[in-house]
matplotlib code that plots the C-alpha trace (Angstrom):
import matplotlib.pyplot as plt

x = [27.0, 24.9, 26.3, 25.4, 26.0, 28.6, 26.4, 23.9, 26.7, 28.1, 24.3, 23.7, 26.7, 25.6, 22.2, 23.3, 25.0, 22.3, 19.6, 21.3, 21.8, 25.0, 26.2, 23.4, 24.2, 23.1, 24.0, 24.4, 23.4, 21.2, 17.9, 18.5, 21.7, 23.3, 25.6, 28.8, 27.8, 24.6, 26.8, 28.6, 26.3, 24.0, 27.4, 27.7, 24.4, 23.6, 27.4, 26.5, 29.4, 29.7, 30.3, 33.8, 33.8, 37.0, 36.0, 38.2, 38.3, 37.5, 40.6, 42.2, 40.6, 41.6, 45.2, 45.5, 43.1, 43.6, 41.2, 39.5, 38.8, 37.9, 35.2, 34.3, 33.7, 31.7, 29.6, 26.1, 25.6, 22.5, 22.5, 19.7, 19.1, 15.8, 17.4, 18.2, 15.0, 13.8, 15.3, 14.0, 16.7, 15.7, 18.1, 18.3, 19.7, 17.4, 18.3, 21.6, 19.9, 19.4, 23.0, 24.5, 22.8, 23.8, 27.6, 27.4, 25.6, 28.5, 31.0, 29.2, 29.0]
y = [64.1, 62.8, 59.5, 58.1, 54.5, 54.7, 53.6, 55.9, 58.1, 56.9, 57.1, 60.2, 61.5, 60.2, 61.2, 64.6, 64.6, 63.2, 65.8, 68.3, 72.3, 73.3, 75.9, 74.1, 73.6, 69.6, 68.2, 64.2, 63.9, 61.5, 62.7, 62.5, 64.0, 62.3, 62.7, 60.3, 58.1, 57.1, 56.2, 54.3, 52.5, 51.8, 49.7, 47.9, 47.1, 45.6, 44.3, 42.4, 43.8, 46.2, 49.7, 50.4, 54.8, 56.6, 60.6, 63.0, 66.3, 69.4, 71.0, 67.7, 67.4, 70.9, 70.0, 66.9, 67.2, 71.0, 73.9, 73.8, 69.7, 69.9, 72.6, 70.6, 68.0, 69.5, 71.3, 71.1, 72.3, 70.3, 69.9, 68.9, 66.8, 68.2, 69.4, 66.2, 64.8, 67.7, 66.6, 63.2, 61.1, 58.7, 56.7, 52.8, 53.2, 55.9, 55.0, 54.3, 51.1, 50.2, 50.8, 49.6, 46.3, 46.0, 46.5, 44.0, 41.6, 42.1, 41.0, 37.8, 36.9]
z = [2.0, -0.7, -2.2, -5.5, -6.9, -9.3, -11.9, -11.5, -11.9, -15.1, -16.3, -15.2, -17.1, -20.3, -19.8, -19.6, -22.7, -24.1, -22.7, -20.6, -21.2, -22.6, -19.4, -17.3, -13.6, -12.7, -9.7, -9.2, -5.7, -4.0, -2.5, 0.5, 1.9, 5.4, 7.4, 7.5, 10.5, 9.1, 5.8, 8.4, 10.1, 7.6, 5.9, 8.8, 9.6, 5.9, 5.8, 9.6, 11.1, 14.3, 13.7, 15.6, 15.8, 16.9, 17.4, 16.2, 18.0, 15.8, 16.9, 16.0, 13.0, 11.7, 12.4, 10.6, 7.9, 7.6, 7.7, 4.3, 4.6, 8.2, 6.7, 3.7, 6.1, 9.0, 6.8, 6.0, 2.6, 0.5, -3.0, -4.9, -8.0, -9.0, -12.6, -13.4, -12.5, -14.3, -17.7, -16.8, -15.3, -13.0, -10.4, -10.7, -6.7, -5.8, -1.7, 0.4, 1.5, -2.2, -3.7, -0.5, -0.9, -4.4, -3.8, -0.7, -3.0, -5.7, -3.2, -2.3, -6.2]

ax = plt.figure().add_subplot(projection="3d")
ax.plot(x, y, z, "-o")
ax.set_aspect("equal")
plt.show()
């Protein structure tokens, strides 16, 4: 997966209206793609909590989420943002680490 901060999102949006290619194909996608433990842990190791991880079977996981999610979700695709970089939009949480700290901070305000 590659999260994004929601308001690098929102900016993002309006920065391609602002600058992006009618028909263009933009992706908003961190940098660096992970894999959902390290989304995981790296929550609960900024949040100070322990990490509690129930596995799901594949099998398992095809029955209850069904085939096409169980894909979407064991997959391995990477999209990159280098077209919006390209038309010179530039992420205010360019890390996980940096928008995770900055919605844990939120909830301590």
């Amino acid at each position: 997966m590659s999260p994004i901060h929601v308001d690098d999102c929102a900016r993002a949006l309006v920065h391609l209206a602002e600058h992006g290619e009618p028909g263009g194909r933009y992706f908003l996608v961190n940098s660096d793609p992970i894999r959902l433990h390290e989304f995981a842990s790296a929550f609960a190791r900024l949040a100070q909590r322990p990490l509690r991880v129930l596995r799901l079977p594949t099998a398992a996981a095809r029955m209850v989420m069904g085939p096409v999610l169980a894909d979407v979700l064991g997959g391995d695709a990477v999209f990159s943002n280098i077209r919006m970089r390209g038309i010179g939009f530039r992420f205010q949480y360019p890390t996980l680490d940096d928008g995770l700290q900055q919605i844990l901070g939120a909830l301590h305000e």
